[in-house]
C-alpha positions as CSV (number, residue, x, y, z in Angstrom):
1,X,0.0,0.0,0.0
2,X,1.1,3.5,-0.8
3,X,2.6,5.4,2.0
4,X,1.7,9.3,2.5
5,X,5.5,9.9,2.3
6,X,4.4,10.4,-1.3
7,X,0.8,12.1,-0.9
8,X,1.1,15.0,-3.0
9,X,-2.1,18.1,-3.0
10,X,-2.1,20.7,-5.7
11,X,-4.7,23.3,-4.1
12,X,-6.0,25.9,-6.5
13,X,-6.3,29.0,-5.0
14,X,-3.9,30.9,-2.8
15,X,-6.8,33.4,-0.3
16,X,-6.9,32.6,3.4
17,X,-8.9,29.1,3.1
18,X,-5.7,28.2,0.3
19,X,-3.1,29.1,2.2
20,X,-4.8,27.9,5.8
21,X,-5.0,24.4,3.9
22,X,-1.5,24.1,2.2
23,X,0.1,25.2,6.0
24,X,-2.3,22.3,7.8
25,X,-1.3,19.9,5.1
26,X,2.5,20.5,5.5
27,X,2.5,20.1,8.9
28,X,1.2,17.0,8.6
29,X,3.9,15.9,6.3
30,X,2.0,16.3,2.6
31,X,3.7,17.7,-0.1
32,X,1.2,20.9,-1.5
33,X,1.8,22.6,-4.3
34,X,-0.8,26.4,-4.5
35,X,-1.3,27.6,-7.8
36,X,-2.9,31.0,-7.6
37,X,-3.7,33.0,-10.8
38,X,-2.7,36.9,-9.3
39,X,0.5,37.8,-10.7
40,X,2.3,38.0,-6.7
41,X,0.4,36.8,-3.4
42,X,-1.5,38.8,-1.0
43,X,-4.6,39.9,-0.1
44,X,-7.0,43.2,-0.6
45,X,-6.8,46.0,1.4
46,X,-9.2,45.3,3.7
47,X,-9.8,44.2,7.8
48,X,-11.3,40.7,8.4
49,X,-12.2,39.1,11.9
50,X,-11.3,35.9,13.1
51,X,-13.9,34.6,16.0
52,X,-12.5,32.0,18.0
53,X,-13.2,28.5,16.0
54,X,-10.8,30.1,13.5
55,X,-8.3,31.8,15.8
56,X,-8.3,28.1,17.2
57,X,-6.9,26.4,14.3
58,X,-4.4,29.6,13.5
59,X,-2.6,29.0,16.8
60,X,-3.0,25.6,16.3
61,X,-0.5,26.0,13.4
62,X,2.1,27.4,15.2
63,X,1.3,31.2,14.6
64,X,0.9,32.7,18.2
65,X,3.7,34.9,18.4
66,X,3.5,36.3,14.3
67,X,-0.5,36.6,15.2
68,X,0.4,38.5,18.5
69,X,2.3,41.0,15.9
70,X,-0.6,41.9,13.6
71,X,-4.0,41.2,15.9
72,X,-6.2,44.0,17.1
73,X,-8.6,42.9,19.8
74,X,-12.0,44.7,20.6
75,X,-13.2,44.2,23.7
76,X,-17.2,43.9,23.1
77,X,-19.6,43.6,20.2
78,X,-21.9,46.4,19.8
79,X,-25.6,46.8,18.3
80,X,-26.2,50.0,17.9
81,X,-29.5,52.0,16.5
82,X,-29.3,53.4,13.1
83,X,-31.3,57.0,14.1
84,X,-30.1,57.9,17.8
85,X,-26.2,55.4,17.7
86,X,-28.3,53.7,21.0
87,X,-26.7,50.4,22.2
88,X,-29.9,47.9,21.8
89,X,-27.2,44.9,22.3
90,X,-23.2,44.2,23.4
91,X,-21.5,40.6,23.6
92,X,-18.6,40.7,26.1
93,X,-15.6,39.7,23.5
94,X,-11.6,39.8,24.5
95,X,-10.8,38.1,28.0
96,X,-14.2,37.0,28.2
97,X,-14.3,35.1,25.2
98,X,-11.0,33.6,25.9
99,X,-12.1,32.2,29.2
100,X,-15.3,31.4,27.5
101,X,-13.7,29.4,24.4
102,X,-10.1,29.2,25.0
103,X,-9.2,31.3,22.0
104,X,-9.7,35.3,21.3
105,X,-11.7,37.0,18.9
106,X,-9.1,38.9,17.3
107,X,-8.9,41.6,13.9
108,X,-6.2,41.9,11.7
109,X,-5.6,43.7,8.2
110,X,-6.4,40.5,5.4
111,X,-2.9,41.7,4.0
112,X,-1.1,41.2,7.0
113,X,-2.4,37.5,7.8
114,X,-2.3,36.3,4.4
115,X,1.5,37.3,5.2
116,X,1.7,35.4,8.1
117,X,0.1,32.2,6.5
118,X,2.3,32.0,3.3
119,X,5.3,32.9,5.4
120,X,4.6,29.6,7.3
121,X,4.5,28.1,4.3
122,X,7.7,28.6,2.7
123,X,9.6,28.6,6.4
124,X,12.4,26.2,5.8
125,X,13.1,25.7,9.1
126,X,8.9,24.7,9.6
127,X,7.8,21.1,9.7
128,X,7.1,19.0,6.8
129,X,8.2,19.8,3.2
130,X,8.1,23.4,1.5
131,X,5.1,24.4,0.0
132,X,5.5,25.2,-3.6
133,X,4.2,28.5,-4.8
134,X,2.7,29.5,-8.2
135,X,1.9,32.9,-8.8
136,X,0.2,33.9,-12.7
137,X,-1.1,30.2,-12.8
138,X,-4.6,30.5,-14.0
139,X,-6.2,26.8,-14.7
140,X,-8.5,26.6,-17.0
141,X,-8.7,22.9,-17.6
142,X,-8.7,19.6,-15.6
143,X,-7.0,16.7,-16.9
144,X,-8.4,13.7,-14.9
145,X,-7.3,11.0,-17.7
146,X,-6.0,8.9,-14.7
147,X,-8.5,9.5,-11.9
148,X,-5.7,8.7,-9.8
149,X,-3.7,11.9,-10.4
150,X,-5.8,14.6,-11.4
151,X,-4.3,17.6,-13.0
152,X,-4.7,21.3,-13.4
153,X,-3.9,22.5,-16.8
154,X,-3.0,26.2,-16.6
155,X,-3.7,28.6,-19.6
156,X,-0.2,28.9,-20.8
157,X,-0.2,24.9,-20.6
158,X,1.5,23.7,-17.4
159,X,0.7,21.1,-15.9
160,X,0.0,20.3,-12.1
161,X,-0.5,16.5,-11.5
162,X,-1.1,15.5,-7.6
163,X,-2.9,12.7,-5.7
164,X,-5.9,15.3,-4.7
165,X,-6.5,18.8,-6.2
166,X,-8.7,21.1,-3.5
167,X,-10.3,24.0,-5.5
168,X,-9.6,26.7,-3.1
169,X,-10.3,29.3,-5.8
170,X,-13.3,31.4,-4.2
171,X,-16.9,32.2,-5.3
172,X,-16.9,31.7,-9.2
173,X,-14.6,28.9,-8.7
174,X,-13.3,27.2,-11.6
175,X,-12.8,24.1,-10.5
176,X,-15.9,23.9,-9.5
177,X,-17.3,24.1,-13.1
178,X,-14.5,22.0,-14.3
179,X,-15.5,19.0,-12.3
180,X,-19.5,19.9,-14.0
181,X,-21.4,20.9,-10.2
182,X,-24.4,22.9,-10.5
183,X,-24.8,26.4,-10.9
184,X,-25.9,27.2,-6.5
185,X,-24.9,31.3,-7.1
186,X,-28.0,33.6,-6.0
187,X,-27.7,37.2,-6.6
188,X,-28.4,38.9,-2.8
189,X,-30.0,42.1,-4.5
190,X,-27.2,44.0,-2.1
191,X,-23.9,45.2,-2.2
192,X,-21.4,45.7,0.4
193,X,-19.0,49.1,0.4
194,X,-15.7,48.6,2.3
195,X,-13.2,50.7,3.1
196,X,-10.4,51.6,5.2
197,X,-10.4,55.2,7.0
198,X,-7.0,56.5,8.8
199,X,-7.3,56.1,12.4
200,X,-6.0,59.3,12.9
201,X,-8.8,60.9,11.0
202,X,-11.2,59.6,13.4
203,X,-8.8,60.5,16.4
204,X,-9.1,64.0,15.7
205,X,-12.8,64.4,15.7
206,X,-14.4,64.5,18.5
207,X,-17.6,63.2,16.8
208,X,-15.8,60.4,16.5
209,X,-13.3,59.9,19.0
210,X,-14.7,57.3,21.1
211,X,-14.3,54.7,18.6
212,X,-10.7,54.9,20.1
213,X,-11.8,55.4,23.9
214,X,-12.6,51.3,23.7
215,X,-11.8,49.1,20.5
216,X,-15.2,47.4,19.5
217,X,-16.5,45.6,16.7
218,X,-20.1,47.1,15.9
219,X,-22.6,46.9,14.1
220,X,-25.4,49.4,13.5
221,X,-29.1,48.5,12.3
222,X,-31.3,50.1,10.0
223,X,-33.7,49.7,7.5
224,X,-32.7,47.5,4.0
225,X,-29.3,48.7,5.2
226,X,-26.7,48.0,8.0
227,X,-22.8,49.0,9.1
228,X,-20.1,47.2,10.6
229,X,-16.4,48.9,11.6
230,X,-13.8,47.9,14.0
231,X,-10.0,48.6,14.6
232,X,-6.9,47.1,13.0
233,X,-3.3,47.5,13.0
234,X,-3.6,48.7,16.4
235,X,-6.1,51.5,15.3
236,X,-3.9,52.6,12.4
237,X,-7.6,51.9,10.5
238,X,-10.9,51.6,10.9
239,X,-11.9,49.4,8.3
240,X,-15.9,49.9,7.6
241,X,-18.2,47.4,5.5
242,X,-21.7,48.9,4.7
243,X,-24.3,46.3,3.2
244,X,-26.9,48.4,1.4
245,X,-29.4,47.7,-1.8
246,X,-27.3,46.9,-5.0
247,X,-27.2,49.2,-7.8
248,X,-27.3,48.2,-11.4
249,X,-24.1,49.1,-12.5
250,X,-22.6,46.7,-9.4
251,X,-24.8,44.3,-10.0
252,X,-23.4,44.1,-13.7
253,X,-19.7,44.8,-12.4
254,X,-19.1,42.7,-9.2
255,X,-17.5,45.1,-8.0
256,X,-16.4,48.7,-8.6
257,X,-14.9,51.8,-7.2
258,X,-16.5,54.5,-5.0
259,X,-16.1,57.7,-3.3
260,X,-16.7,59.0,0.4
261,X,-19.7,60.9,-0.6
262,X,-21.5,57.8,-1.9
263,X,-20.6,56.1,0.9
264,X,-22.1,58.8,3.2
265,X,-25.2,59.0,0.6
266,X,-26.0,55.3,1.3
267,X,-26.8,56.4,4.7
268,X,-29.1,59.0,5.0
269,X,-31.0,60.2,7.9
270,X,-28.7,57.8,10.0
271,X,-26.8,59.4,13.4
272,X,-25.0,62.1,12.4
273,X,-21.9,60.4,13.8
274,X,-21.8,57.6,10.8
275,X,-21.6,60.6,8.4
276,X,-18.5,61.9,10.4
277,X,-17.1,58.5,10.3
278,X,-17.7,57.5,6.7
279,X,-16.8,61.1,5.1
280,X,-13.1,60.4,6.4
281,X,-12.8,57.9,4.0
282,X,-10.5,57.9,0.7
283,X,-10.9,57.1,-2.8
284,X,-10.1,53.7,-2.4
285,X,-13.8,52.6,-1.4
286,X,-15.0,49.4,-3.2
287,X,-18.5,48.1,-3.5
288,X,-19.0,44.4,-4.3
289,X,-22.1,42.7,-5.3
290,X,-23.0,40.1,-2.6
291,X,-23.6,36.9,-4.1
292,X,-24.2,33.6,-1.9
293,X,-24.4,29.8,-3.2
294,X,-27.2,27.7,-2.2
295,X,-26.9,25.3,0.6
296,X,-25.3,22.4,-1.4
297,X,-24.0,19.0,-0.2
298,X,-22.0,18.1,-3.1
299,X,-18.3,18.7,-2.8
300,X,-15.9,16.2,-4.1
301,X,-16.0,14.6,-7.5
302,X,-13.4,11.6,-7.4
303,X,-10.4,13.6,-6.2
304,X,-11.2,16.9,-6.7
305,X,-12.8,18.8,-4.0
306,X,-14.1,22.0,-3.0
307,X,-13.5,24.2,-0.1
308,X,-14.4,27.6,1.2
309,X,-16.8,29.9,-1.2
310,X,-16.3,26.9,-3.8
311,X,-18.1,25.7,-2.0
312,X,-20.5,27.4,0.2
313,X,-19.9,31.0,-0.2
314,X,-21.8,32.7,2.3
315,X,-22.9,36.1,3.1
316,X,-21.0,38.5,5.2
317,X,-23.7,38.8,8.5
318,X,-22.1,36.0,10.4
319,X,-18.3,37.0,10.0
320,X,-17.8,33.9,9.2
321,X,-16.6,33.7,5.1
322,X,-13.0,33.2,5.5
323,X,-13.2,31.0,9.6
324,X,-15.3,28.8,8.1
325,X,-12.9,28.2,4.9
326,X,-10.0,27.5,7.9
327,X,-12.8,24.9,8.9
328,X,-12.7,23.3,6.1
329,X,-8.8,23.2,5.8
330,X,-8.1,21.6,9.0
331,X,-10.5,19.0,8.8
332,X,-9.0,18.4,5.1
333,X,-5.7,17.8,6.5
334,X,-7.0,15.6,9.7
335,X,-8.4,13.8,7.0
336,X,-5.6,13.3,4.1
337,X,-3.4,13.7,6.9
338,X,-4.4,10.0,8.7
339,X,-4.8,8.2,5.4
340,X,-3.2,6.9,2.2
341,X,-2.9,7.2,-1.4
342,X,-5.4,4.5,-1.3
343,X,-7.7,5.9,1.0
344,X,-7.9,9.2,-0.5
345,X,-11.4,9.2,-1.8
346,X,-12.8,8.1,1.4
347,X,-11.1,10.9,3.4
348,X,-12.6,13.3,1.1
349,X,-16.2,11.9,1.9
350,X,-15.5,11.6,5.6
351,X,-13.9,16.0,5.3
352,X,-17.1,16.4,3.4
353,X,-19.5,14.4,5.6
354,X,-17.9,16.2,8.5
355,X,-17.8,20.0,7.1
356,X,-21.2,20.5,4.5
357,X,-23.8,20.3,7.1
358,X,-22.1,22.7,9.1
359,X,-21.0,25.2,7.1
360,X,-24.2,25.1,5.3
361,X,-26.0,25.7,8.8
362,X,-23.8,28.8,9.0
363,X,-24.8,29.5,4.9
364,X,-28.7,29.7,6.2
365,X,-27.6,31.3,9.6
366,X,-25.9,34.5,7.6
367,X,-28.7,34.6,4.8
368,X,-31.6,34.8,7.9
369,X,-29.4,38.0,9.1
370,X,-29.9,39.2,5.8
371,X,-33.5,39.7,7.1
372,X,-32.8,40.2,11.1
373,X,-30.2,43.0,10.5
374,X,-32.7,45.2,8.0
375,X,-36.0,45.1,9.9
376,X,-38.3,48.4,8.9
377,X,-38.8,50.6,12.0
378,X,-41.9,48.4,14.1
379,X,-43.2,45.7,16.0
380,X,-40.3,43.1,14.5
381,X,-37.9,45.8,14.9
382,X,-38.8,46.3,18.8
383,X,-39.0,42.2,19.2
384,X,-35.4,41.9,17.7
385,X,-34.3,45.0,19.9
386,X,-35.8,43.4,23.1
387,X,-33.8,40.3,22.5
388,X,-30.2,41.6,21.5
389,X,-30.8,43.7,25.4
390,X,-31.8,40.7,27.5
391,X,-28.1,39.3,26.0
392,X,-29.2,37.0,23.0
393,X,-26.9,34.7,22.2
394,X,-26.4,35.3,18.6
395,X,-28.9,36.7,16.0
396,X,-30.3,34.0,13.8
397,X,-31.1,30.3,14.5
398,X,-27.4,29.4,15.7
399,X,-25.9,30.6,18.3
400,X,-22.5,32.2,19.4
401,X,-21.6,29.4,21.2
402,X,-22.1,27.1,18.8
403,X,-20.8,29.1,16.0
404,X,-17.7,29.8,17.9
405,X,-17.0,26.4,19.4
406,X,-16.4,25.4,15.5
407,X,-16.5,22.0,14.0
408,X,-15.2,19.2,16.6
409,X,-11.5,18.5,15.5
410,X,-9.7,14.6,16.3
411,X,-6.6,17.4,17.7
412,X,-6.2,16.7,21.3
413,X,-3.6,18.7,21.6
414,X,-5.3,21.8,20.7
415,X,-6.6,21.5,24.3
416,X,-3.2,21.3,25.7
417,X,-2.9,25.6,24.8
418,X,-3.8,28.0,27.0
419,X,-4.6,30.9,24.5
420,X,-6.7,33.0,27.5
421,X,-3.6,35.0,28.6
422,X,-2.2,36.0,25.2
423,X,0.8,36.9,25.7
């Protein structure tokens, strides 16, 4: 029988969920190749946070002291009221939630832990072999000739032959196509802005000063619309995502630039202080269409998989996007990690048996949001309200400590860390 000296993954795809995969599968002595079709690797300019079933696996891998560097960590999570800024909810977050969960809520710029991951992945001096780096590598063909070692065929005709290739490549996945699944994108009707305002802006106006009295990752309600913002780099940013009805032209685009003012247009007749805040911000805004895929079992195809939005892209009113893709990556490698060659296609149907209902609990979780977070002003309003202040735990059907306690790994030693007194 085949030994996994010689297990080899070629994981299109090199965003958090990529990288989070090739670094669990090296360390569990598999040889990964990443092709990822951006001419250099990184990540947009833009904050993402990390609740504690993700933060989990990161210091799992070995990253404590590089995530210590980058983290932010707010304190609570706020609910505020889109006309007065009143506080209808707050979840006790940074040493409550470690004592809580064993592992921090944490924010960090996407640039700066995309960093951290593919550092870890080319460390020489890190366990288990390299991880092989493509950069300008689209695929746009599968050869799977011998089902045993399925390739990626890039466009300028390389090819990438493994024992498993994971299609890490995001919402319009190719892989997925290539491998024939069905069609689960649905069109939100909404758009999200984001954008990343200098914390020193906000700093010197005192309509908006207290956002540096206490970090906190809020979120304001309103009708069809809502805000979120929070710290990172140490309050170097504020970095601001507004979820509002989608225009035509974004709806045709995906995505496309903005300025402050339409930003600030989005929201009118809200507290005057979300003007303040949003006004601050630079050219760079980007609005994105928000697509979601429909709750779909189906994720492996021989041995191709999926994993992340591949696979059950998600909207943005859980937080969850990229933690759940680092789901999904760790129970990949448990799975191709305690196997062999042989056993491959099994392990993929035990990753996806353990992952799909879950992460498709947390697809309809973020999609009832959708709803929860954009009540009109009245009676469901004032019913949501009155839950959020008696301390609801969580907003849809599942709840934070559910969400948070993450998908049950076979690690035991990820018990072994005491993460509540980071250092």
């Amino acid at each position: 029988m085949a030994s996994t000296q010689s297990f080899e993954v070629v994981i299109v795809g090199g965003g958090l969920g990529g990288m989070t995969a090739a670094l669990a599968l090296r360390r569990r002595g598999l040889g990964v190749t990443v092709l990822e079709q951006a001419p250099q690797f990184g990540e947009i300019g833009a904050g993402i946070q990390t609740a504690p079933n993700a933060s989990r696996i990161l210091l799992g891998l070995g990253l404590r002291k590089q995530l210590e560097a980058i983290h932010t960590e707010p304190q609570d999570q706020v609910r505020r009221r889109w006309k007065d800024g009143g506080i209808i909810g707050l979840t006790q977050l940074g040493d409550a939630c470690k004592q809580r969960y064993n592992a921090p809520y944490w924010h960090y710029h996407r640039a700066d832990l995309h960093g951290v991951l593919t550092d870890a992945c080319v460390d020489p001096d890190g366990p288990g072999p390299v991880v092989e780096l493509h950069t300008g590598s689209t695929v746009t063909a599968l050869d799977r000739g011998n089902p045993g070692r399925p390739a990626a065929v890039t466009e300028d005709g390389r090819r990438f032959e493994a024992d498993v290739l994971i299609g890490a490549d995001g919402i319009r996945s190719r892989v997925r196509d290539l491998i024939g699944l069905p069609d689960t994108l649905r069109f939100s009707g909404e758009m999200a802005f984001r954008a990343l305002i200098p914390g020193d802006l906000i700093a010197a106006d005192p309509a908006t000063r207290f956002l540096m009295d206490r970090f906190q990752s809020t979120i304001w309600y309103g009708p069809e619309r809502h805000l979120v913002h929070y710290m990172i780099r140490g309050g170097e940013y504020l970095n601001v995502v507004g979820c509002v009805p989608c225009t035509d032209d974004v709806a045709e685009k995906w995505t496309a630039q903005a300025g402050a003012d339409e930003l600030v247009n989005a929201y009118p007749g809200w507290d005057d202080r979300v003007a303040a805040m949003l006004s601050k911000a630079k050219d760079d805004v980007m609005s994105f269409a928000l697509y979601h895929r429909r709750r779909d079992p189906v994720w492996m195809d021989g041995r191709v998989a999926l994993l992340g939005d591949a696979c059950h892209a998600m909207l943005p009113y859980q937080a969850q996007g990229a933690s759940q893709a680092m789901e999904d990556a760790a129970v990949l490698a448990e799975e191709l990690g305690r196997t062999t060659v042989d056993g491959t296609e099994l392990a993929l149907r035990r990753y996806v048996d353990r992952r799909a209902k879950h992460a498709g609990m947390v697809q309809d979780a973020s999609l009832q949001n959708k709803t929860f977070y954009h009540y009109p002003d009245g009676p469901r309003q004032e019913a949501r309200d009155e839950l959020l202040k008696r301390g609801f735990d969580g907003e849809s059907d599942v709840s934070y400590d559910w969400l948070w306690s993450g998908t049950p790994l076979n690690d035991p030693d990820l018990g072994a860390y005491d993460y509540r007194f980071a250092r």
